[in-house]
C-alpha positions, 0 to 999 in steps of 0.5 A: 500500500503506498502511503502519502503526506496529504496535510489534509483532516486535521479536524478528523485527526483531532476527533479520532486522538479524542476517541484515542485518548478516551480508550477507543479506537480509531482509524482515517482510510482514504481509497485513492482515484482518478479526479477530473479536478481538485477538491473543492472545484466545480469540475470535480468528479471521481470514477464511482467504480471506486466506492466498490473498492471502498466498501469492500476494504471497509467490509472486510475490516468489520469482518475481521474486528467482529471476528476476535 
């Protein structure tokens, strides 16, 4: 899995720490794809093939935590 520097969801990061620091758990996942445009652009559009991707990486992670 390559793994980039986005300086992006700082406010995610500091809710997930909070979850952390209280003894939950937490993760941030993102599921790359081709973009027309950047975020934040009214060109923006993704390839929707990819939320399959997405939900199976989210489906076998439940899968596996409900498995311990």
């Amino acid at each position: 899995i390559e793994r980039k520097s986005f300086g992006a969801s700082e406010d995610y990061s500091h809710f997930m720490s909070t979850v952390q620091a209280a003894g939950g758990k937490g993760t941030y996942v993102q599921v790359g794809t081709n973009r027309k445009a950047g975020h934040h652009n009214n060109h923006f559009d993704f390839d929707e093939k990819t939320l399959g991707n997405a939900l199976e990486l989210m489906s076998r992670c439940v899968w596996r935590t409900l498995a311990k």
